[in-house]
C-alpha atoms as one frame of an Amber mdcrd trajectory, in Angstrom:
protein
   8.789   6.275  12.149   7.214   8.550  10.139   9.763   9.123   6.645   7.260
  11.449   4.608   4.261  13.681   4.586   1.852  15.725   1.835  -1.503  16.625
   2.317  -3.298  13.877   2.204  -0.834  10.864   2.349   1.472   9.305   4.509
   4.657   6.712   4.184   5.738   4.555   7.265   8.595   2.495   6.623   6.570
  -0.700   6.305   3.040   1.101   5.210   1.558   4.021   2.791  -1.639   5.617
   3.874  -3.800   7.437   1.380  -6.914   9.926   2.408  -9.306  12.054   0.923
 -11.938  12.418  -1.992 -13.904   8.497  -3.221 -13.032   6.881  -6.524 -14.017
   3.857  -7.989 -10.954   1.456  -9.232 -10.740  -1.004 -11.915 -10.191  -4.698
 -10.894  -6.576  -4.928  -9.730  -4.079  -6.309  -7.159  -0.940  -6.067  -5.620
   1.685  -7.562  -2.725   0.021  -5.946  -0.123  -2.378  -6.281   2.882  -5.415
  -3.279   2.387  -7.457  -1.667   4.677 -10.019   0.445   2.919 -12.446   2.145
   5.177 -14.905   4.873   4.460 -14.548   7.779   6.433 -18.453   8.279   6.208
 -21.134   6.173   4.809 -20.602   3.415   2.906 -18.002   1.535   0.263 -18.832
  -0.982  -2.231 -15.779  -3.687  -2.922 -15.401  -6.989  -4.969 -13.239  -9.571
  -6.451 -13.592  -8.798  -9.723 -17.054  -7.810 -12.129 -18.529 -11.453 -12.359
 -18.576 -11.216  -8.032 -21.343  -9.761  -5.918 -20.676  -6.157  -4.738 -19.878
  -6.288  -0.663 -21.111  -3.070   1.308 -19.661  -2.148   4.157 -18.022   0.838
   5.985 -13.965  -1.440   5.922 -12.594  -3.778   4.524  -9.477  -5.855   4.136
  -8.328  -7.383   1.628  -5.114 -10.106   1.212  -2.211  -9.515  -0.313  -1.869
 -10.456  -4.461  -6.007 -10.974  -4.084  -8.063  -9.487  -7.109 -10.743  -6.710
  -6.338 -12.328  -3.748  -7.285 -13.196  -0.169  -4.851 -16.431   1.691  -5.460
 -16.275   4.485  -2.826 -17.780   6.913  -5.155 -19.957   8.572  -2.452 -17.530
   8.668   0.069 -14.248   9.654   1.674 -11.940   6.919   2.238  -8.641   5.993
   3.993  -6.870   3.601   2.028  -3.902   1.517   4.308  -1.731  -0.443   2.324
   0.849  -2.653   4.069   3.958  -4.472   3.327   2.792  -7.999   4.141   6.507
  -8.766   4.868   6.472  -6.548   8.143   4.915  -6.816  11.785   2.770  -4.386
  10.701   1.760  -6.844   7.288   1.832  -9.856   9.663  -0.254  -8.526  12.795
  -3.141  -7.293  10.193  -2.822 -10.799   8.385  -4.119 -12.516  11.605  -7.365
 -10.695  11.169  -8.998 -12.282   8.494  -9.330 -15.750   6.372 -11.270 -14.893
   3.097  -9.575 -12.786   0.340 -11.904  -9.829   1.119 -12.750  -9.447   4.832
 -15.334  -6.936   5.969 -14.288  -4.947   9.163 -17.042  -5.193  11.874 -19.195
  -2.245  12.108 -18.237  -1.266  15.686 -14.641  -1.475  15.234 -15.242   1.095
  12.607 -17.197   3.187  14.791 -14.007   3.284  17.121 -11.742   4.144  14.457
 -13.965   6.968  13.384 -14.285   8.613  16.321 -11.139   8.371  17.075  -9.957
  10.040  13.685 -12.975  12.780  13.936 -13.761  14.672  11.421 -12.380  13.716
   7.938 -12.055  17.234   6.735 -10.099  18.615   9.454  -8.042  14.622   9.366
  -4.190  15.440  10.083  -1.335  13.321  10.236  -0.656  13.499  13.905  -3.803
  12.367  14.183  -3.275   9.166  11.747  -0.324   8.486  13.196  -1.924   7.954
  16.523  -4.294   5.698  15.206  -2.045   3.467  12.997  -0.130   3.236  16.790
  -2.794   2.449  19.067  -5.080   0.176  17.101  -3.469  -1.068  13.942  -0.317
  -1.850  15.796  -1.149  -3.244  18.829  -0.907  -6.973  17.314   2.455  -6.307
  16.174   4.407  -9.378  15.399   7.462 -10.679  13.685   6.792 -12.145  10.664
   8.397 -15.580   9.776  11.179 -14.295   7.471  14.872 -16.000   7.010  17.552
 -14.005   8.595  19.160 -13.348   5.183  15.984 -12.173   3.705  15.251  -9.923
   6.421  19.093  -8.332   5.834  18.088  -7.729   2.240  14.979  -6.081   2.825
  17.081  -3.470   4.654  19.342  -2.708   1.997  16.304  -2.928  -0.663  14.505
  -0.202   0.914  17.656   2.120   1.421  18.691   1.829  -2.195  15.468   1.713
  -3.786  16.217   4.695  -5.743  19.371   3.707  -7.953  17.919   0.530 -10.140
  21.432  -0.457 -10.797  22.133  -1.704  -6.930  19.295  -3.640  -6.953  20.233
  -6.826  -9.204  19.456 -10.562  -8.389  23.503 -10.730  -8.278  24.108  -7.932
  -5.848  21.134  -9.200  -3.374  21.876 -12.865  -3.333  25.637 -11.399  -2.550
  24.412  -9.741   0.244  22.273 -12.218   1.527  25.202 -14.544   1.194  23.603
 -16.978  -1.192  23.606 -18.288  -5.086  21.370 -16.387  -7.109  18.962 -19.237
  -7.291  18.858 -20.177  -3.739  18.136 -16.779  -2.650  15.488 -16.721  -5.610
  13.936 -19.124  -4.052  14.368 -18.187  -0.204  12.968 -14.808  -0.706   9.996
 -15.599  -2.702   9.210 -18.204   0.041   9.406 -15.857   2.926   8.358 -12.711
   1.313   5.442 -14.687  -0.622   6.538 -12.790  -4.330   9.397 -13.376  -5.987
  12.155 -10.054  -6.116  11.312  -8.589  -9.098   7.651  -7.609  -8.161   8.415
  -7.192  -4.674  10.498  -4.102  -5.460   8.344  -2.473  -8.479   5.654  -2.914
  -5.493   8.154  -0.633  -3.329   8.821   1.754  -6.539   4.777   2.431  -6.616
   4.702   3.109  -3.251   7.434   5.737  -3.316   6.168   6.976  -7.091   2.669
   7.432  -5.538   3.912   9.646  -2.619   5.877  11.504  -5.169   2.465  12.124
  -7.164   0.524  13.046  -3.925   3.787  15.773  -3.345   3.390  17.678  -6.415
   5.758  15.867  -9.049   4.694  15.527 -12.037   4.254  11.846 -14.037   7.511
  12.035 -15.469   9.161  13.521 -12.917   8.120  10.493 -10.342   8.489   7.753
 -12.884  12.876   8.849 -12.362  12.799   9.507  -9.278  11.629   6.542  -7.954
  13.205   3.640 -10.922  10.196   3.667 -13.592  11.648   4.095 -16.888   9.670
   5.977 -18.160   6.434   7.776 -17.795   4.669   5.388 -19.604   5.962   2.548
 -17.589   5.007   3.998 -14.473   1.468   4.638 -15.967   0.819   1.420 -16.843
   1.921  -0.043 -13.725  -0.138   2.300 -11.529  -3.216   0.884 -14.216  -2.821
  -2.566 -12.966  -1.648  -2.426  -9.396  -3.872   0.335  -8.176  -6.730   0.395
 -10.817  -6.204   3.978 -11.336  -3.856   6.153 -13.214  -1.101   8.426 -12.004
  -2.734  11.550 -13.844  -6.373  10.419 -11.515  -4.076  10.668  -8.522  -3.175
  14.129  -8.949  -6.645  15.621 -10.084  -7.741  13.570  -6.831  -4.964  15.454
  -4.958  -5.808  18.867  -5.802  -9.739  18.003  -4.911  -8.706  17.188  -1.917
  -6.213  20.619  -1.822  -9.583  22.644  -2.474  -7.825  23.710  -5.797
């Protein structure tokens, strides 16, 4: 289940999860479900700078959904799901509003069960992401052919060139424009974003593993540093070059 480790992040097949020092983002969004929870204290989190701030210890926010992260004064676990998978789909049953505050008990449980943020290992994450993120598991309501894509997407995410509209509407045994539309109806974005979505996922990991910006932007289908700078900017509302001074904070270094 588990495809990837570094010290303070983790990559499940469906779902990236992201520990260690606070940071405050710019307004941003992206295709997937968050969980952003404090690991002490307090976290501050909004739709955007004309909204009220929202404290609380979690929160969840919607897929494609606008919002900001002030967790300045905190650690934080940041769970960010593919909104496509059981995983995306079980956590999507939680919550109505855009931004969903997690109820302070629940948080409690999750605490205690992680213990002590500074000693937090993956064994120990993976054990929670099994027994209480997991438990409402459920398929989501994908088409057959999408779900066959998905596969391949994920297995060839790497090589840009095996990932055209013609080769995946080939695959999923479709015209181009039926599939186009098939896929962005079950997966809820359109190709194109889906899998730069994917890209940052893997480029991120990459980061938190001790590549450098330009080094992540090939390994993972960026063109270019640049690009994958500016993408990190306005999916994450961060930059790649904040993720690794926040990696070697959390590395003591």
């Amino acid at each position: 289940m588990l495809l990837t480790t570094a010290p303070s992040d983790l990559l499940f097949p469906t779902a990236m999860i992201i520990w260690g020092p606070g940071f405050v983002s710019s307004k941003h969004e992206h295709h997937s479900v968050e969980l952003a929870m404090a690991l002490e204290g307090k976290l501050r989190v909004r739709s955007g700078p004309e909204q009220n701030w929202i404290d609380c210890r979690a929160a969840l926010v919607k897929p494609d959904a606008s919002h900001e992260i002030d967790a300045s004064k905190a650690q934080i676990l940041l769970v960010l799901v593919d909104p496509a998978s059981n995983f995306g789909a079980a956590l999507l049953d939680s919550f109505v509003p855009a931004i969903s505050p997690v109820k302070d008990e629940i948080v409690a449980t999750w605490r205690k069960e992680l213990g002590d943020y500074s000693t937090l290992s993956s064994a120990r994450l993976e054990s929670w992401v099994k027994e209480y993120l997991l438990c409402g598991d459920r398929p989501p309501r994908l088409h057959p052919k999408v779900r066959r894509v998905l596969g391949v997407i994920r297995e060839e995410l790497g090589d840009p060139r095996s990932l055209s509209l013609k080769h995946m509407a080939s695959i999923a045994g479709l015209s181009e424009s039926r599939f186009m539309h098939v896929f962005t109806e079950s997966v809820g974005v359109p190709l194109r974003p889906y899998i730069r979505w994917l890209r940052l996922q893997h480029a991120w990991c990459e980061l938190m593993d001790g590549a450098t910006v330009t080094e992540a932007a090939h390994r993972t289908g960026f063109a270019d540093a640049a690009h994958l700078t500016r993408t990190v900017r306005r999916m994450m509302g961060t930059t790649p070059r904040e993720l690794i001074r926040r990696r070697l904070a959390h590395a003591g270094l």
